[in-house]
N, C-alpha and C positions, 0 to 999 in steps of 0.2 A: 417476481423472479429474483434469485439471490444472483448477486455478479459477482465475480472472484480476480480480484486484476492483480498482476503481477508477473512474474517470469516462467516457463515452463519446470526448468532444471533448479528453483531454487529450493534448496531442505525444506525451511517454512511452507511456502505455497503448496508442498508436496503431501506433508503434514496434514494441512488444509484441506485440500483436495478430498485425501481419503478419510478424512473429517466428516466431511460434508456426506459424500458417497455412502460411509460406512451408517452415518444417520437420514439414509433414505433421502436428501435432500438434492436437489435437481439444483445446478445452478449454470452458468452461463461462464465462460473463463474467458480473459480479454486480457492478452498476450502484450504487455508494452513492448518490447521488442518487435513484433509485427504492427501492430494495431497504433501503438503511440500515446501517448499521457494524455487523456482526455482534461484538456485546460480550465473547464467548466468546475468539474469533479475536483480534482487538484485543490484548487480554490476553495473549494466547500470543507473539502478533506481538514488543510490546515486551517479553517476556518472554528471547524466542530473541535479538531483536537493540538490544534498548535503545531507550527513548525515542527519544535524542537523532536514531539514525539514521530513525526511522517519523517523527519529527514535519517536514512540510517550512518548517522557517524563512525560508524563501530565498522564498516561494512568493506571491500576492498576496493569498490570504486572512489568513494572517499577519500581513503588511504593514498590513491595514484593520483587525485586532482592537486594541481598545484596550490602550493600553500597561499597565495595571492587570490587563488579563485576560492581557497575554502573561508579567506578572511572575507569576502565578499559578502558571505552568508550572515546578514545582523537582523534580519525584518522576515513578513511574510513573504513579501514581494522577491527580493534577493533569492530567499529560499528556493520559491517559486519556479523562477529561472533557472535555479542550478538544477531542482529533479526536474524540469522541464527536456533540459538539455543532458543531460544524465539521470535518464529512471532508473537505473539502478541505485541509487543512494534513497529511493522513496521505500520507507521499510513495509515491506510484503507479511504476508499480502494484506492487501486491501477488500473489505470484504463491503459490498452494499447489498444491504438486506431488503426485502422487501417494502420494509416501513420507511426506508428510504436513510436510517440511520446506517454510518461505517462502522466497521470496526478494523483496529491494524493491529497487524504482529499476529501470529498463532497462537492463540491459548485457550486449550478446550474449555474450560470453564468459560472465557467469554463468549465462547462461538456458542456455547449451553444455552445461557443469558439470551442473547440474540434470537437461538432460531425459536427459541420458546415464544419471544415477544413477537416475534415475523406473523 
């Protein structure tokens, strides 16, 4: 079963979504706002593809975290804690596919790659 984690209202995940739907693809959507950052996943997340690419910098909740709390962020661990505590800075969506590999950020070519290997 494909999981699709991320926020309801964001562009990306939306993208995503009718991605997934428009290529017949059944998947499961797990709402961080309701549901919560699975700490397990997370971990594996920037394990397979680094911090640097799961954390969204660019994003508005970033922008509003105190500069003290964004200096924080230097390691996995750090990282960890800050989308922990703020999912919204974990760049969406997050997609686990059946084989068990992620993929993040929206881009039909890789979601192509993906559901083909699935």
């Amino acid at each position: 079963m494909i999981t699709l984690y991320g926020i309801p209202n964001c562009d990306s995940v939306k993208k995503a979504r009718t991605w997934l739907t428009d290529h017949g693809l059944e998947y499961a959507f797990h709402d961080y706002k309701k549901q919560g950052v699975p700490a397990d996943l997370l971990a594996q997340w920037v394990r397979a593809h680094g911090w640097p690419v799961l954390l969204n910098r660019k994003g508005p909740t970033w922008r509003k975290l105190p500069p003290e709390v964004q200096a924080t962020v230097v390691d996995d661990a750090s990282a960890i804690a800050v989308m922990r505590e703020h999912s919204s800075t974990i760049k969406r969506p997050v997609i686990v596919w059946p084989n068990g590999a992620a993929s993040v950020g929206y881009d039909p070519e890789v979601l192509q790659r993906h559901a083909h290997a699935a």
